[in-house]
N, C-alpha and C positions, 0 to 999 in steps of 0.2 A: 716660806715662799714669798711671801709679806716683803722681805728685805731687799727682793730685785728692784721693784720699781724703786724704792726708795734709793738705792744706788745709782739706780740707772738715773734718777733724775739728779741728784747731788752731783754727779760726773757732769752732766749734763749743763749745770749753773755756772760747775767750775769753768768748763769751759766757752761760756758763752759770757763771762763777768768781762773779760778784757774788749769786748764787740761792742756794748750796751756804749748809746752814746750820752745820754741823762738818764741813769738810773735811779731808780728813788724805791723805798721799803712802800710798802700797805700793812695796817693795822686795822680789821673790820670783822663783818660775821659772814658768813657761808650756812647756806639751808640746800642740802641734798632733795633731789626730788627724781621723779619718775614714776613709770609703771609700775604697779603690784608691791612697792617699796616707801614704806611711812617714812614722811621727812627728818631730818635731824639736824641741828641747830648746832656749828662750830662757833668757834675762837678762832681766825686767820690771819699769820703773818704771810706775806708775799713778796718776791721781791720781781717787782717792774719795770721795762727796759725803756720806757717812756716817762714823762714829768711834764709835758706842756698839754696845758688849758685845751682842751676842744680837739683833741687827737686822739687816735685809739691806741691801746696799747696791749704787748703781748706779758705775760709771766708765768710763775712758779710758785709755790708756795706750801705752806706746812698749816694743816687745820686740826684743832683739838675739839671734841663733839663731845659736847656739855653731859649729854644723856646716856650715849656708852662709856666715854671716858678713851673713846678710840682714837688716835690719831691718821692723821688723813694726809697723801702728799697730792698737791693737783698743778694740771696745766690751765691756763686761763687766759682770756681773748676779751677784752674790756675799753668804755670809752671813759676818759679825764673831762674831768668836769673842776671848777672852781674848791681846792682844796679836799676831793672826793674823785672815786671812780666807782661803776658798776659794768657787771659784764657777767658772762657765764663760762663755766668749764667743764672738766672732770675729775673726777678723784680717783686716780688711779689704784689707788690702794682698798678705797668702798667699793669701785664700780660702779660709780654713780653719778648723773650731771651734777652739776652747783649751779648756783646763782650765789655771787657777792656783792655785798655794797663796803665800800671803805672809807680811810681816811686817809690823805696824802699830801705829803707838800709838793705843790706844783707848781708852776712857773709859768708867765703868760707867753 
């Protein structure tokens, strides 16, 4: 059942790759948190539909969790800062919010 969202979001990038008007990847970590639920510490690439300095930006992305060894797909809502972005999401696949910080080239 694991495979839906992951489709559904792949379908989802496909079609939204030709719209993006400066997209740029993310390379960072992702820390799961919430209610009743011990955190856990990814690996995240993302791909984001923004690149300029002091804006926000929306994406997608794929997270590997250091501790289970589980793979993770998330939506995510973030502001661009000077070579970096942070923001928070979901992980459709844990059920669980994130918090990311990254690494980005961005442009002023």
């Amino acid at each position: 059942m694991k495979h839906l969202p992951l489709s559904s979001t792949l379908l989802f990038l496909a079609g939204l790759t030709p719209a993006l008007a400066d997209p740029t990847m993310m390379l960072g970590g992702t820390v799961t948190f919430g209610a009743n639920t011990s955190p856990s510490f990814g690996v995240t690439v993302r791909l984001l539909e923004n690149n300029r300095v002091n804006e926000s930006t929306l994406g997608a992305g794929l997270s590997y969790y250091l501790g289970s060894g589980q793979i993770g797909v998330d939506v995510f809502a973030g502001f661009l800062f000077e070579k970096g972005v942070f923001g928070f999401g979901y992980d459709l696949v844990q059920g669980k919010a994130i918090a990311s910080l990254g690494v980005v080239d961005t442009q002023d």
